[in-house]
C-alpha positions in Angstrom: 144.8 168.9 -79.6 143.9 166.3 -76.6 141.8 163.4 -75.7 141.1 164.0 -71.6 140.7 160.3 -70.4 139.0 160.5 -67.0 136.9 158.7 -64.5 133.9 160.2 -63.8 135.1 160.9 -60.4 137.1 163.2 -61.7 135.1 165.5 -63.4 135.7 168.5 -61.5 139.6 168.2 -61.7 139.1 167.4 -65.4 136.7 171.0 -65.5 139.2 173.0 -63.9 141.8 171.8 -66.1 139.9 172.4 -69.2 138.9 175.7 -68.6 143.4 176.8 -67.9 144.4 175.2 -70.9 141.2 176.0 -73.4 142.0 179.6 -72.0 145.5 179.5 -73.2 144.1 178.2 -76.8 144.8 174.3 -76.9 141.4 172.4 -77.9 140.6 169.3 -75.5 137.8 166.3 -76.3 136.1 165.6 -72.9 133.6 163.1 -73.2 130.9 164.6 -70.4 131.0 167.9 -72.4 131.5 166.7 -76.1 130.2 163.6 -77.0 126.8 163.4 -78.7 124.0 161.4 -77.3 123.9 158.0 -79.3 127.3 157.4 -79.7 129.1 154.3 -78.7 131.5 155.6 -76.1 134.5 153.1 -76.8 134.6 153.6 -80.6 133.9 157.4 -80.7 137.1 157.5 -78.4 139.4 155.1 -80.2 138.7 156.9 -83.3 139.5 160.1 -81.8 142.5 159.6 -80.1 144.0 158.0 -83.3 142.7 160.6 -86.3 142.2 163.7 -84.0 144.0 164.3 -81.2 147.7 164.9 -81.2 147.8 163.9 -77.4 145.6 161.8 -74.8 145.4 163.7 -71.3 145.4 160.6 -68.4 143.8 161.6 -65.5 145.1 159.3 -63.0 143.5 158.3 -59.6 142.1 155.5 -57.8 138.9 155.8 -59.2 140.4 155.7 -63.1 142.0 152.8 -61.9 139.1 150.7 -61.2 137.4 151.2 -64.9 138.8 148.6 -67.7 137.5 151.0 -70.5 139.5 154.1 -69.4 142.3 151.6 -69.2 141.9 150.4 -73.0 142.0 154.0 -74.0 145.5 153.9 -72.3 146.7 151.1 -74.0 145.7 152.1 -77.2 147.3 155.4 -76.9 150.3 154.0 -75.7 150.4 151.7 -78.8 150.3 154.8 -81.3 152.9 156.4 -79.8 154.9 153.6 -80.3 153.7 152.9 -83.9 153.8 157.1 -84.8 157.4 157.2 -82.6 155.7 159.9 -80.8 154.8 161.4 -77.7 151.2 160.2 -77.1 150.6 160.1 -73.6 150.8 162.4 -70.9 150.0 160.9 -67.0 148.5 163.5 -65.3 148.4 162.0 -61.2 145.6 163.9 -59.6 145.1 161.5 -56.6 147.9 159.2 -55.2 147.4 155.6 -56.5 149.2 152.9 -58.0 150.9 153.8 -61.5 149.6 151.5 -63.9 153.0 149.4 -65.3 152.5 150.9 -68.8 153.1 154.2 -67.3 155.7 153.5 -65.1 158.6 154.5 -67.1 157.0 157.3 -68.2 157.5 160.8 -67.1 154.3 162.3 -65.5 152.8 165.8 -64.1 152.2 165.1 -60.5 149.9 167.2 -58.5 150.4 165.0 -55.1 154.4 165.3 -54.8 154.8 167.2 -51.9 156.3 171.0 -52.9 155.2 170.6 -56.1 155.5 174.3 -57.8 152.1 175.8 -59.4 154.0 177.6 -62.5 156.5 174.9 -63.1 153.5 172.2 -63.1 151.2 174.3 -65.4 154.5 175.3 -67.5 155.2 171.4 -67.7 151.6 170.8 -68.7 151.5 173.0 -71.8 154.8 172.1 -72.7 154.2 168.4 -72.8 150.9 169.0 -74.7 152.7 171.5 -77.3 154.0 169.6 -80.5 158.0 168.9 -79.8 160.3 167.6 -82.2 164.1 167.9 -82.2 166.7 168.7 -79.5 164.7 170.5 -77.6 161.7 169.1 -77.3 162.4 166.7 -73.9 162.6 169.4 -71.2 160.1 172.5 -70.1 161.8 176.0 -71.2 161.7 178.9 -68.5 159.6 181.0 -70.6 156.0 181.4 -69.1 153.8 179.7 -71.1 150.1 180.2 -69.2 148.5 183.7 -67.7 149.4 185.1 -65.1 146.0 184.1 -63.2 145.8 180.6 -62.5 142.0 179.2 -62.4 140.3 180.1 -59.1 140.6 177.0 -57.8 144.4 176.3 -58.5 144.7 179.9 -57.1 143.1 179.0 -53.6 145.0 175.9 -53.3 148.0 176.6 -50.6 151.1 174.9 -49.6 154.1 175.1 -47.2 156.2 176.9 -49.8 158.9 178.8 -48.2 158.7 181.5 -51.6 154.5 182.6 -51.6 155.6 183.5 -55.4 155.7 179.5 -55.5 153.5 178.0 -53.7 152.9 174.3 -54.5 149.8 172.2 -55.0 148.9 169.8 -52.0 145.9 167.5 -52.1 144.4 165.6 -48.8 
């Protein structure tokens, strides 16, 4: 279903997040995990995100910043959108850095904005990655799309949420 495109910094975010949304049935490519020993990293991934995967997962941070290759990924995904008038991409901000200009004008999921709400953000995250075509297909529905338990470490993660049924994911 998704290409995860990560810095190696990022592993453990990218972990966490594999384990919510392969538990709620979408399949993801992480390179750590699923590429075989041999392969030549920037090919295997090109190929991939144009025959295989519907959608390419951005992890964005600081340290994703700072490496060209994860950036040519980007591009290239960005490109088939265009060419396939799809939704390719979806900008996932795990850390706060400086958005890329290729993504600026594109909607992201933000894990840093303050007050950010755990369901809506994991609702808007399968939702984006869930095929959309037609009239509805631009906006996150209010039906519940993930289980009720969050991963352990999404579930420890607290806020200053005035509602505890919403609390909202803060990072340092």
């Amino acid at each position: 279903d998704a290409f995860v495109c990560y810095a190696d910094e990022d592993i453990e975010f990218v972990r966490e997040l594999a384990r919510f949304l392969e538990a709620v049935g979408f399949k993801l490519y992480i390179r750590e995990r699923d590429m075989l020993a041999g392969q030549s990293e920037y090919e295997t991934s090109l190929q991939l995100i144009h025959e295989r995967c519907k959608r390419v997962l951005i992890i964005l941070s600081p340290d994703f910043l700072r490496c060209p290759a994860y950036e040519a990924q980007a591009s290239f995904a960005a490109g088939l959108g265009i060419d396939e008038k799809c939704r390719k991409l979806i900008p996932i901000v795990h850390k706060p850095c400086d958005i890329p200009m290729m993504l600026k004008f594109i909607s992201k999921i933000d894990f840093t904005k303050p007050g950010c709400v755990v369901e809506w953000i994991w609702d808007k995250v399968i939702s984006s990655l869930r095929d959309g075509h037609g009239p509805s297909s631009s906006f996150v529905s209010t039906e519940r799309r993930y289980p009720a338990v969050l991963p352990q470490s999404f579930q420890q993660i607290q806020s200053g949420s005035p509602d505890p049924a919403y609390p909202s994911i803060t990072y340092p």
